[in-house]
Structure formats: C-alpha cells, structure tokens
N, C-alpha and C positions, 0 to 999 in steps of 0.2 A: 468470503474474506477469509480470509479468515479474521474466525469471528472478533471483534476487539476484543481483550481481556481487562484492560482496566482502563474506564470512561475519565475522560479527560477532563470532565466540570458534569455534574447533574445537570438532568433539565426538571424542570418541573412534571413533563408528561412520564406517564408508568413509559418503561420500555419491557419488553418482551423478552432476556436475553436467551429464548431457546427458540425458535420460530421453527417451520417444520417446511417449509420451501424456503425457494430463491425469492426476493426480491425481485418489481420490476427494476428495469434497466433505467439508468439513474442520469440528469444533466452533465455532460461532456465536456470536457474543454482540452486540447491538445498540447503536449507535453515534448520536452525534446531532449536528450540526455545527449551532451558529447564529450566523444572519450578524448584521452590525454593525446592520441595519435590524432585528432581531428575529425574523426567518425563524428555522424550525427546518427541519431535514431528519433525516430519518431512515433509519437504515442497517442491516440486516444483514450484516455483519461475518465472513469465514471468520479463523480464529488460526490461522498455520501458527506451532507452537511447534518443530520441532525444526529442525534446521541442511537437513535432508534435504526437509521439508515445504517450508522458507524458499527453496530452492535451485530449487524447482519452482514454486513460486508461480502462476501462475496460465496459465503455459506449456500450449499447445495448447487453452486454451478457445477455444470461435468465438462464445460470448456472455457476456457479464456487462449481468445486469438494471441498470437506471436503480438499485435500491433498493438494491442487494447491492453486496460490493465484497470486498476482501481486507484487513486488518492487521497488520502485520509490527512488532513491539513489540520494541525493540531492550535488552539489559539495562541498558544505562546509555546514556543519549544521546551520540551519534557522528554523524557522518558517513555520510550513508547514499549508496550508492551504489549503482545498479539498474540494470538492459538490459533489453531487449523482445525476446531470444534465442525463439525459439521460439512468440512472443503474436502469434497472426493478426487481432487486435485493436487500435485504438488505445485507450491507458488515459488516466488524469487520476491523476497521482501528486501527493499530498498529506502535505507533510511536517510533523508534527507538535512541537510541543518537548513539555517533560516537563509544561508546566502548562496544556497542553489547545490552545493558541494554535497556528496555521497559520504557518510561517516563510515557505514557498516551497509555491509549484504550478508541477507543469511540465505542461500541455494536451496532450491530442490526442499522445502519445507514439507513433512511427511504429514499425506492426508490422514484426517481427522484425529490429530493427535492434541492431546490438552497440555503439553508441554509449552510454558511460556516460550516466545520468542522474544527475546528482548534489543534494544536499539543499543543498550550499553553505556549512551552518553544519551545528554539531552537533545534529539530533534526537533524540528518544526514541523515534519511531514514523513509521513510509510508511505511508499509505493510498491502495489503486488501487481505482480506481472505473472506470465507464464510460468512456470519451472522450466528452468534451464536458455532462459533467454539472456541472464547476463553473463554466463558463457559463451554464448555463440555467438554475441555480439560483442564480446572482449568491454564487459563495461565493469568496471571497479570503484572499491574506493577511492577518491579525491576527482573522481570524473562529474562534470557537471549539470545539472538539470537546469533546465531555462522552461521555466512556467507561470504563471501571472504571478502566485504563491512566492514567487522567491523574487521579485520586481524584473525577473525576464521575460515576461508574457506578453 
C-alpha cells in the first residue's frame, strides 16, 4: 500500500504498523471507473477491511497488475492520508468522494517514501492502482468509479 498513515477509528486489536512482508492476498470485489469521454476500465479490487489489513496495504509488493489495485473504504468520508513506507513500487492514488466522483490523483507516488500523501478534501475511499495507469487510460479528476462502496456496485 502504501502503508496507511493516519487510521481512520482505533480498533481494539494492537496493530503492527511496521510488518516485514506482504500481506496475503485479500477478498475482491470489482471496480469500474469511467472517464468523461465514455471509456470504461475495469478493476479488480483487494478490500483491506480491518485497521491491521489497511495499515499494511500493499507494502512490500514488487507488482501490481495494470488491472488489479487496492480499496481502502473509509467509514465516513475524511481526509485520507497515506505514504509509500515500505512499496517498492510506484502507485497512482485515487481519491474517491462518497458519490463515486474522483476528487484528486496523486501519479507515479515515489517508492518507499514517508512523505504524506494527502486527498486534500474529505473522501470516502483511496484507490491504488499501478503507477502510471491513470495516464494511460486518460482517467481524471471528476471521472467516475461505479462500485458497491459508492451505491454503483
């Protein structure tokens, strides 16, 4: 993932925030962004639901497919705020509002940097994808995600 930097609500369980591998591979659900030109794309989606899963995010992958990516679904839209601790990858972080609409992308995020990444305004949801995929697929701000998470699913 990069890793999350600041946890959205405590849980009761200790969490781990330095783990020393990947995470296994985490329940799916598919995702679909389309741009203002009518494009769709298409995503499989991991859901790290718990504060421990979210915390580890996609830390120590060396791939993520063009197709695949991660969802971080925040319980009430917030401020999301995320680092590349641990991602020997560069990601494409997509921040979501609660009615499926893209606020902010931050591109090409530099592996394992502890530099916040920040959403800017309050979202409901991060999506990390490849580095350099919402170039290539011309996907921007105000273009829309349709996934359960936003009542498109």
């Amino acid at each position: 993932m990069a890793g999350l930097l600041v946890a959205s609500q405590a849980l009761a369980q200790p969490v781990n925030d330095d783990p020393t591998g990947p995470q296994p591979k985490l329940p799916t659900e598919q995702l679909t962004i389309k741009t203002a030109s009518g494009d769709m794309y298409h995503f499989t989606v991991e859901l790290p639901t718990t504060q421990q899963e979210q915390t580890t995010g996609e830390m120590f992958r060396t791939d993520i497919p063009a197709d695949q990516g991660m969802l971080f679904v925040w319980p009430k839209p917030q401020i999301s705020e995320m680092w590349m601790k641990n991602c020997p990858v560069p990601e494409d972080m997509v921040f979501i509002g609660a009615d499926g609409t893209i606020l902010a992308i931050a591109e090409n995020t530099v592996p394992y940097s502890l530099s916040t990444i920040s959403s800017g305004v309050p979202v409901k949801a991060t999506l990390e994808l490849k580095g350099g995929v919402t170039a290539a697929d011309n996907i921007n701000v105000g273009d829309k995600v349709i996934a359960k998470p936003f009542s498109g699913g």
